[in-house]
C-alpha positions as CSV (number, residue, x, y, z in Angstrom):
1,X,62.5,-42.9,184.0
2,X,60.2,-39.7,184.4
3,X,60.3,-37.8,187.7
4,X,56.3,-37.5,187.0
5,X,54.8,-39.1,190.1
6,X,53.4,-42.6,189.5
7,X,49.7,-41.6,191.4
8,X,47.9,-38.5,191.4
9,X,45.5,-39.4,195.1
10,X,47.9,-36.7,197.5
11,X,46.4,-33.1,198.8
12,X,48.3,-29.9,199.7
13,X,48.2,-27.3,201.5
14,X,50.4,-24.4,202.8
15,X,50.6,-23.9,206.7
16,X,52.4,-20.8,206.9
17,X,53.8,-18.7,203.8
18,X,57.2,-17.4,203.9
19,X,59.2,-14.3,203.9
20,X,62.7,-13.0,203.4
21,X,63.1,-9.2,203.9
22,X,65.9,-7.4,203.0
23,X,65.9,-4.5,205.1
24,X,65.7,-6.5,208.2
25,X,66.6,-9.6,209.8
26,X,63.0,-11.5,209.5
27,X,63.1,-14.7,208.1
28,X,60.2,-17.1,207.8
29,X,60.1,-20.5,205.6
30,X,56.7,-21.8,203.6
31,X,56.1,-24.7,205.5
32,X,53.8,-27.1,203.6
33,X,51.1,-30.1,204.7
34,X,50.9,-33.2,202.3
35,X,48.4,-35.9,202.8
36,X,47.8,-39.2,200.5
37,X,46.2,-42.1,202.5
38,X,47.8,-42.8,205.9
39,X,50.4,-40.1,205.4
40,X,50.4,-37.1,207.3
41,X,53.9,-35.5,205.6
42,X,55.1,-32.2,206.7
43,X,57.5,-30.6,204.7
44,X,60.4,-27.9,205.7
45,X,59.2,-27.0,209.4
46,X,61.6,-24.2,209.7
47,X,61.4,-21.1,211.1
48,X,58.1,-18.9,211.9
49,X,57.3,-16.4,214.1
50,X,55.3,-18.6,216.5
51,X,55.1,-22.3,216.2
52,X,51.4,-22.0,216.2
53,X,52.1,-20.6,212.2
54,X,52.7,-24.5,212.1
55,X,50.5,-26.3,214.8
56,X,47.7,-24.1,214.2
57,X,46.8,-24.9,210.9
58,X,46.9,-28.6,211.2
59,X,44.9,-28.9,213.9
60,X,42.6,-26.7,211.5
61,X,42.9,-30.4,209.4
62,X,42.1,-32.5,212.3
63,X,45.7,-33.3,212.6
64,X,48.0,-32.8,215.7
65,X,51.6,-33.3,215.3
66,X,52.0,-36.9,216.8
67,X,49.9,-37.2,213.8
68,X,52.3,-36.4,211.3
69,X,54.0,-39.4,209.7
70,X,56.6,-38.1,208.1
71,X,58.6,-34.8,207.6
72,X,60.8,-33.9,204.6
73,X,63.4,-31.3,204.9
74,X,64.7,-30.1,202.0
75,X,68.5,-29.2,203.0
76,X,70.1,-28.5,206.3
77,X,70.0,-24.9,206.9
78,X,68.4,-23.8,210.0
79,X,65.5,-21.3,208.5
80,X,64.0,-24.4,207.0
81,X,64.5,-27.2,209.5
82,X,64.5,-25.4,213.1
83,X,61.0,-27.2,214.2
84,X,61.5,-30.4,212.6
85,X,61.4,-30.8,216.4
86,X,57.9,-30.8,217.0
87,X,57.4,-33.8,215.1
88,X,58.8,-36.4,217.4
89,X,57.2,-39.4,215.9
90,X,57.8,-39.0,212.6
91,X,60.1,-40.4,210.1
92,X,62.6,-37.5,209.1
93,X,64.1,-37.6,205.6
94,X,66.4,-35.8,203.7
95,X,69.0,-36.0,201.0
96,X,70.6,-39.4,202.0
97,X,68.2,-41.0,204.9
98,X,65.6,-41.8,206.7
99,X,65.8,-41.1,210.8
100,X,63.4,-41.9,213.3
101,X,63.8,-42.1,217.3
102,X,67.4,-44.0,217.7
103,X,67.1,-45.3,213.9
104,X,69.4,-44.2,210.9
105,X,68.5,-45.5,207.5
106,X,71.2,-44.8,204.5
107,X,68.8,-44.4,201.3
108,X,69.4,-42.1,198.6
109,X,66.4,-39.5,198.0
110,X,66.7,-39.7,194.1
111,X,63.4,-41.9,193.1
112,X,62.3,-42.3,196.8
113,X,58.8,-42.7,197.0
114,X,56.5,-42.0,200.1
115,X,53.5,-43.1,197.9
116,X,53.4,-43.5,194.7
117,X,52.2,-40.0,194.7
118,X,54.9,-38.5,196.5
119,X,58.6,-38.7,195.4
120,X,62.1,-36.8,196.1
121,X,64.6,-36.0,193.9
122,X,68.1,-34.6,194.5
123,X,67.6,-30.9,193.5
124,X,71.5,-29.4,194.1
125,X,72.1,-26.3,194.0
126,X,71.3,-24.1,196.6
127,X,72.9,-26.6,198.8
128,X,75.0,-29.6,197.7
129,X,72.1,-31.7,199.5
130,X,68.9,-30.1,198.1
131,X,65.9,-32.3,197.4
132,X,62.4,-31.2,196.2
133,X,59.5,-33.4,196.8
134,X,57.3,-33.9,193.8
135,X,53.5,-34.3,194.9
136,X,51.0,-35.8,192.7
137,X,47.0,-34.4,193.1
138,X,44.3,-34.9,190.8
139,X,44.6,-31.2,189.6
140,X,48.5,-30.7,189.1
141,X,51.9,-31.8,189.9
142,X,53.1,-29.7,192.6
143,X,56.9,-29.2,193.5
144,X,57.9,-28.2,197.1
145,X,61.0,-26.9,196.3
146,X,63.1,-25.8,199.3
147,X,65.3,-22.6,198.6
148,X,65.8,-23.9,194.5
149,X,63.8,-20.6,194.6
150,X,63.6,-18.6,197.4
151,X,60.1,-16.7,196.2
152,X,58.6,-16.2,193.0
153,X,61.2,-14.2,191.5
154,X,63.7,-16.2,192.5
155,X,66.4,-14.8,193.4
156,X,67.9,-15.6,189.6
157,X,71.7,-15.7,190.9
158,X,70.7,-17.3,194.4
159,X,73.7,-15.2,196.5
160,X,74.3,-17.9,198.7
161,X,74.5,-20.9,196.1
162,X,77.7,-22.9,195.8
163,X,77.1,-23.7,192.0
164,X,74.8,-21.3,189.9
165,X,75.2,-23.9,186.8
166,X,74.2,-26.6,189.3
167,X,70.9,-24.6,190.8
168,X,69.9,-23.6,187.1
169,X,69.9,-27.6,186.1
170,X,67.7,-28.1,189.0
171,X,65.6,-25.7,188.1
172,X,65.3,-26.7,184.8
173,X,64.0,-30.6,185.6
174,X,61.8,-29.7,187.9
175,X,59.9,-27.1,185.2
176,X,60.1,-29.8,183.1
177,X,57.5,-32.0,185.5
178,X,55.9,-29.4,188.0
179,X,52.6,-27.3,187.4
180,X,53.1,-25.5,190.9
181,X,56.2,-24.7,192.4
182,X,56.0,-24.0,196.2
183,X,59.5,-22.2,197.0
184,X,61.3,-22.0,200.4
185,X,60.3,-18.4,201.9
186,X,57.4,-17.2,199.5
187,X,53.9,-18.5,197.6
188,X,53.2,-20.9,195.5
189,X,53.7,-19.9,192.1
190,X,53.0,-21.3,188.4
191,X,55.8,-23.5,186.5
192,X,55.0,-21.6,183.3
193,X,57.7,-19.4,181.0
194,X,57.5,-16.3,183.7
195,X,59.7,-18.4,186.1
196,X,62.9,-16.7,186.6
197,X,66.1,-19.5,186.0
């Protein structure tokens, strides 16, 4: 079966671009808005320097965040998911369920599909729990990615993963769909031969 999303009817957009620094303690994650139909999907709401970096750009869509339907976090560390918060009404997903208010449901993210435009995969690598979300649109097949790159040079060795043979397999299926990698703390980027594995 092809991780190639089924549809091609989602749109993208980046709320707030990212940042690591490494002189400094400053830490801010690329926080990303999918829509496709009735879905309002926001994906790593981690940290920023002012939730506005978050709010204010979807109410720039028309969309407030009892709006938002859904939010996918890629893996559990706090710089990604510290305002999953401010989506109280949504469904919550990650690596192995769905939550929602007092509800827990066990589903495995690999082949999980929001629409048939919008599917996870299990991306380990990083984490033991990392998923990207694969987002069809009429132009390209976009990858959110989470920290399987942290910007667009990577890092190569990622200093914190627990399995560099692990992170590079990940990286290398998700070249093999993507046409636009969105990584955890920096832009979007191509999926070309330039991508550092």
């Amino acid at each position: 079966m092809s991780d190639t999303p089924r549809g091609r009817t989602a749109d993208y957009t980046i709320l707030t671009t990212g940042y690591t620094t490494s002189t400094g303690p400053g830490v801010a994650a690329t926080v990303s808005y999918v829509s496709d139909g009735d879905l309002h999907i926001v994906i790593d709401p981690g940290m920023v320097a002012s939730r506005d970096r978050i709010l204010g750009p979807l109410a720039a869509r028309g969309v407030g965040a009892d709006d938002v339907t859904d939010v996918v976090l890629s893996h559990h560390h706090p710089d990604n998911i510290i305002n999953a918060g401010l989506f109280g009404r949504a469904r919550m997903h990650d690596h192995k369920a769905v939550y929602r208010a007092d509800q827990w449901t066990d589903r495995d993210a690999e082949g999980h599909e929001l629409t048939p435009s919008v599917r996870l995969i299990r991306t380990p690598g990083h984490s033991p729990e990392d998923v990207t979300v694969l987002v069809g649109t009429p132009d390209a097949v976009v990858a959110f990615v989470g920290d399987l790159w942290w910007r667009p040079d990577g890092p190569v060795e990622d200093p914190v993963a627990p399995d560099l043979a692990r992170l590079r397999a990940s990286r290398e299926r998700v070249l093999a769909v993507a046409d636009v990698i969105v990584p955890g703390h920096g832009p979007a980027f191509a999926a070309d031969e330039a991508v550092p594995l």
